[in-house]
C-alpha positions in Angstrom: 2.6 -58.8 74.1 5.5 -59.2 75.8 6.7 -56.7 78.5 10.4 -57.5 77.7 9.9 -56.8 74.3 8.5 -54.1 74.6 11.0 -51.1 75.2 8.7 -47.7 75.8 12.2 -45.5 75.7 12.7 -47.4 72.0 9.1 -46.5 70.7 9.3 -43.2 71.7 12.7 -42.6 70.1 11.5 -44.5 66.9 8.1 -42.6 66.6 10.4 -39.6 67.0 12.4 -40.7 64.1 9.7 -41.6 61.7 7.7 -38.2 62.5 10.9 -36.0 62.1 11.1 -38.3 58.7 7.4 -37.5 57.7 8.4 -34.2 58.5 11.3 -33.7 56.4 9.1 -35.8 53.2 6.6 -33.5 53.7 9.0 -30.3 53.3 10.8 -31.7 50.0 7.2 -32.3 48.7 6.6 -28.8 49.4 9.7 -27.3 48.5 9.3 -29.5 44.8 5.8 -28.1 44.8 7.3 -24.9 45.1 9.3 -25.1 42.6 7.0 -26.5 40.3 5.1 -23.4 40.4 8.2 -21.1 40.0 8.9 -23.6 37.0 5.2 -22.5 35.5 5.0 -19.1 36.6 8.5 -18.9 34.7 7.5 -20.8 31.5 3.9 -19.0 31.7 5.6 -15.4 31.8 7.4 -15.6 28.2 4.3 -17.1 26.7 2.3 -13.6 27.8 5.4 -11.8 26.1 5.0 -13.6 23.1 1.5 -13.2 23.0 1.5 -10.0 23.9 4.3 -9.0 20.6 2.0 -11.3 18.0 -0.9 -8.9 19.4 1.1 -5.7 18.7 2.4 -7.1 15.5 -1.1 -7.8 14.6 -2.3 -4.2 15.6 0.5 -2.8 13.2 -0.3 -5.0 10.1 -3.7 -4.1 10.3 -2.8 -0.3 10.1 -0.2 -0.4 7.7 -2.8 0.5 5.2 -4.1 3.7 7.1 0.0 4.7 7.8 2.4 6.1 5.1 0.5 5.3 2.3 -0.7 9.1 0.7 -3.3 7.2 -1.8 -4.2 9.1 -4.5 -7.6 9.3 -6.6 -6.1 7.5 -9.4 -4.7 4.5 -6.7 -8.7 4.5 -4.9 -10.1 4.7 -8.5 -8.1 2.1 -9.8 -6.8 4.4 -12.9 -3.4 2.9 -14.1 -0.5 4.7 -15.8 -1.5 6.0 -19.6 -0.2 4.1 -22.2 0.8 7.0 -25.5 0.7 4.8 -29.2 3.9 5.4 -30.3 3.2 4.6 -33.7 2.1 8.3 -34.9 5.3 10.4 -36.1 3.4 13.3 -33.8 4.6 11.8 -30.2 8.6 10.7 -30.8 8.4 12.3 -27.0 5.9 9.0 -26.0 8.7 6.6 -25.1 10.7 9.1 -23.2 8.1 10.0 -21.1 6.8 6.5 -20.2 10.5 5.8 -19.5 10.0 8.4 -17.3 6.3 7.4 -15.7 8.1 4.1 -15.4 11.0 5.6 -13.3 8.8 7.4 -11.3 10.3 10.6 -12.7 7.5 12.4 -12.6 8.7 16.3 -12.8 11.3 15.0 -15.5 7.6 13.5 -17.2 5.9 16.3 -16.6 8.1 18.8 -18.3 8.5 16.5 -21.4 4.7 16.4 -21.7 3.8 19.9 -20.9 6.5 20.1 -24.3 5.0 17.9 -26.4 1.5 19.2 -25.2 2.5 22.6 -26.6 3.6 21.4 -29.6 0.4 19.0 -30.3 -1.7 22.0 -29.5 -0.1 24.2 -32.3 0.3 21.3 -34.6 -3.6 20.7 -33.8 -4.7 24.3 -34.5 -2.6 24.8 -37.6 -4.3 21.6 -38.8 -8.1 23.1 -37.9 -7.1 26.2 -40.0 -5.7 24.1 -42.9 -8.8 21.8 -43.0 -11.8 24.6 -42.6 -13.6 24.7 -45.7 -11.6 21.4 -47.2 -12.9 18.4 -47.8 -9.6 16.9 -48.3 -9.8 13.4 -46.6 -6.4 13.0 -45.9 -6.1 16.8 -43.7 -9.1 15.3 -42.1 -7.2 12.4 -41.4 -4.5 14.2 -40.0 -6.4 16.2 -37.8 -8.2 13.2 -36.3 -4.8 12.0 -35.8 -3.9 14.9 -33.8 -6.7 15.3 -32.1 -6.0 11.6 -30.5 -2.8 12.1 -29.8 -3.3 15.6 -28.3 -5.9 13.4 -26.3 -3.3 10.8 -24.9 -0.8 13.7 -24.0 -3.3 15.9 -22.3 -4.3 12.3 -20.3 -1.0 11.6 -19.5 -0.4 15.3 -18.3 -3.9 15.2 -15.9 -2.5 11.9 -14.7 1.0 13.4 -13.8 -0.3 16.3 -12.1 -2.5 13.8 -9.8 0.6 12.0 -9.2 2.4 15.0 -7.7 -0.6 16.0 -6.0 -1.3 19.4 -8.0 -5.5 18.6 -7.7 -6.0 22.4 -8.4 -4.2 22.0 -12.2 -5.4 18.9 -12.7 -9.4 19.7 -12.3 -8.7 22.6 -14.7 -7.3 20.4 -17.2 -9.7 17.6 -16.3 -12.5 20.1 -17.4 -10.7 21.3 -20.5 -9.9 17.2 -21.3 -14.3 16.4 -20.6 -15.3 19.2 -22.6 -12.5 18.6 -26.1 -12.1 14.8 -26.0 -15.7 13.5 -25.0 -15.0 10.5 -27.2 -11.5 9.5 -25.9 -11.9 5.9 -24.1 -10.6 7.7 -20.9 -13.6 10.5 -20.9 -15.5 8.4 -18.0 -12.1 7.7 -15.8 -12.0 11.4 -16.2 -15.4 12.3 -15.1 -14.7 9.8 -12.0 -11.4 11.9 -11.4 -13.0 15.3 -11.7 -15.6 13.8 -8.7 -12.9 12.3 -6.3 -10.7 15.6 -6.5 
């Protein structure tokens, strides 16, 4: 090479120049590495969040059915609202007090069937008196009749009582219900009842 042109002062500035250049590259490429991690961190942090409320709503949904809810025997042993036959001129009451099952109205139900309890009770003994010593098939007809009824009212009244969580009436009447309407096709819902109270 050529001493001429060759300039040492020249080299030394330009190795200067491309070093302070290297320099400077390699402190962008930092500083964009930096903020390519500020970038994650940043997008990372909102995903925890969200992860973290889907766990939370999770937890909650899961105990929704241990919260609020005051199940009753008749919910745990699946026992549905009684249905009265309204076609028996003894219950007129029966629509108004499903109306009132239906509404949720259960005090409102419960004194309409503790009334037509009452009067199925009478109507039932003056029936048993009428029919002793009778072989009259249509008394005995009647009394059936009443007997059935008195049945489905005396149901619906054990199932009300449940409902607004008066267990101590309700196994008396449950007892009463076990022992007088053994044939009604509620008699083993009620011995299931009796148990879970």
């Amino acid at each position: 090479m050529n001493e001429e042109c060759f300039d040492k002062r020249e080299a030394d500035e330009l190795t200067a120049r491309i070093a302070d250049r290297l320099g400077e590259r390699q402190q962008k490429l930092e500083r964009m590495a930096e903020w390519e991690r500020k970038a994650t961190a940043t997008n990372v942090r909102p995903m925890y969040w969200v992860g973290a409320v889907a766990a939370c709503v999770a937890v909650v949904v899961m105990m929704m059915p241990f919260w609020g809810t005051n199940s009753s025997p008749l919910d745990e042993l699946g026992i549905g609202a009684p249905t009265m036959t309204e076609f028996r001129a003894a219950t007129p009451e029966a629509s108004e007090i499903m109306r009132l099952i239906e509404q949720n109205d259960f005090e409102a139900a419960i004194a309409k069937t503790e009334a037509a309890l009452d009067k199925s009770e009478k109507e039932l003994k003056e029936l048993e008196r009428l029919t002793v010593g009778w072989d009259d098939e249509e008394m005995n007809y009647q009394l059936e009749q009443e007997t059935v009824v008195n049945g489905e009212l005396r149901w619906t009244y054990i199932y009300l009582l449940v409902k607004t969580d008066r267990k101590k009436e309700a196994k008396k009447q449950l007892k009463y219900y076990i022992r007088h309407h053994s044939k009604s096709e509620n008699i083993e819902e009620a011995r299931a009842l009796l148990k879970a109270l």
